[in-house]
C-alpha positions as CSV (number, residue, x, y, z in Angstrom):
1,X,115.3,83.6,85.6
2,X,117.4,86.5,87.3
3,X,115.3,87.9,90.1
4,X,117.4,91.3,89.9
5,X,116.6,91.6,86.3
6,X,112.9,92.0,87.4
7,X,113.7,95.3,88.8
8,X,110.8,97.2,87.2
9,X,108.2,94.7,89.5
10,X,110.5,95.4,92.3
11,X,110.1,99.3,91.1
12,X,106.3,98.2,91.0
13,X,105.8,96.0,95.0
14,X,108.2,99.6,96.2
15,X,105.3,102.2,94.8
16,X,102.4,100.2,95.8
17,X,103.7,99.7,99.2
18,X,105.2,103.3,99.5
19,X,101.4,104.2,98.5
20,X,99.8,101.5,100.9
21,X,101.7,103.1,104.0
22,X,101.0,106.5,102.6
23,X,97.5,105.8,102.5
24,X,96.9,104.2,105.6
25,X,99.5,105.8,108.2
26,X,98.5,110.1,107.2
27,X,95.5,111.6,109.0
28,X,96.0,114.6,106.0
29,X,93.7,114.2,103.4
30,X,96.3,115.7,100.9
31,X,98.3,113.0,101.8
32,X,96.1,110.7,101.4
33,X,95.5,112.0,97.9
34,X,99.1,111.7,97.3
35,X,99.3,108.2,98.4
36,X,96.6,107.0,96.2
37,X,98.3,108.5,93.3
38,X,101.4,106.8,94.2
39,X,99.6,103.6,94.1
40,X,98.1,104.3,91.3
41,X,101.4,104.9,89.2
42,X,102.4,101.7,90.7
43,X,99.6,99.9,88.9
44,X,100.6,101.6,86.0
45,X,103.9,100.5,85.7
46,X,102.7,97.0,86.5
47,X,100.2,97.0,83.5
48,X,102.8,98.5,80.9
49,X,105.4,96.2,82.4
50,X,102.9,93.1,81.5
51,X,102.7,94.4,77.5
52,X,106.1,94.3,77.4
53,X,107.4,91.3,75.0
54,X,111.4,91.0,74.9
55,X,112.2,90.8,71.9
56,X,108.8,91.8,70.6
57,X,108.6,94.7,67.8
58,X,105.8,97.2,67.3
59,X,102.6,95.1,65.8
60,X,103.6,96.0,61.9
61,X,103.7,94.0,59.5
62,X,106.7,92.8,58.1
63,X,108.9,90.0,56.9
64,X,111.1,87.9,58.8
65,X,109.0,89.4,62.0
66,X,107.5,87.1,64.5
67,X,107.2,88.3,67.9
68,X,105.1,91.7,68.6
69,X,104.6,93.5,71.8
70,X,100.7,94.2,72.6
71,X,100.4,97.6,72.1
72,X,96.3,97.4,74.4
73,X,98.0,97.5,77.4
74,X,100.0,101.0,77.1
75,X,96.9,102.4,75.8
76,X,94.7,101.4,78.1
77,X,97.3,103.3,80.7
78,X,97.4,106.4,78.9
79,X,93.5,106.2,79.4
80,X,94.3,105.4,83.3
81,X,96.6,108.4,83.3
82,X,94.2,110.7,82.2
83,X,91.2,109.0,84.2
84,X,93.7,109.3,87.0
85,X,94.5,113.1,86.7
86,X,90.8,113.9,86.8
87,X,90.0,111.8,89.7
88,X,92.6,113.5,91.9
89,X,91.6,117.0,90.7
90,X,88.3,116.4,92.0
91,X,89.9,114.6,95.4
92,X,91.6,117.8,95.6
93,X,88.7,120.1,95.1
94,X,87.0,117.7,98.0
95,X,90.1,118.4,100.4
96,X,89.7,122.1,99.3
97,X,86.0,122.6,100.1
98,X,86.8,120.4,103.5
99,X,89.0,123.0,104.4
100,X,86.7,126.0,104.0
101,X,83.9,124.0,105.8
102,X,86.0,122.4,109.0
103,X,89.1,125.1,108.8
104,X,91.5,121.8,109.0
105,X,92.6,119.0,106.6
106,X,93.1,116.7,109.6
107,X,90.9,113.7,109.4
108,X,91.2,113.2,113.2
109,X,90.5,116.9,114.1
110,X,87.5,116.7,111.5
111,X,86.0,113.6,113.4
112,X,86.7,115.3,116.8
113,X,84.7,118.8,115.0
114,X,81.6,116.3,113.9
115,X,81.1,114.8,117.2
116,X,81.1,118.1,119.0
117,X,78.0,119.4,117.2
């Protein structure tokens, strides 16, 4: 097995640790949000990538036909997707009223605000 001709895991280990760093590294909580996302397409890719049968036709039925892709897996990602958009529409609301209440997206400059009073 060609490890080169894997490049859509490779595609899938760069966004999840592009997301990770993102994540973990930004005191911004837009950022943050960002990151998540990014780790979050990652997973996607990764799940679609797994549905993927070479070779493998759309599950119809027809002669001389043997090997079908799993079509549960892309579906269940367009679900993610949309779970996905929602989730960081309400993260960014969050971020939003943040700001009106501490004046800063900054998680250290929030903490610092929270200890003073």
């Amino acid at each position: 097995m060609n490890v080169l001709g894997l490049y859509n895991y490779w595609v899938v280990v760069f966004l999840m640790m592009v997301g990770f760093y993102t994540l973990i590294s930004r005191g911004n909580l837009v950022k943050k949000v960002v990151g998540l996302s990014i780790f979050q397409t990652s997973a996607i890719i990764f799940y679609i990538s797994l549905g993927k049968v070479n070779g493998g036709t759309a599950p119809i039925l027809e002669e001389g036909i043997e090997v079908y892709s799993n079509p549960v897996p892309h579906v269940l990602m367009l679900t993610a997707i949309v779970v996905g958009i929602a989730t960081m529409a309400v993260a960014l609301a969050f971020v939003v009223r943040i700001h009106e209440a501490y004046g800063t997206v900054e998680e250290d400059d929030i903490h610092t605000q929270e200890l003073e009073t």
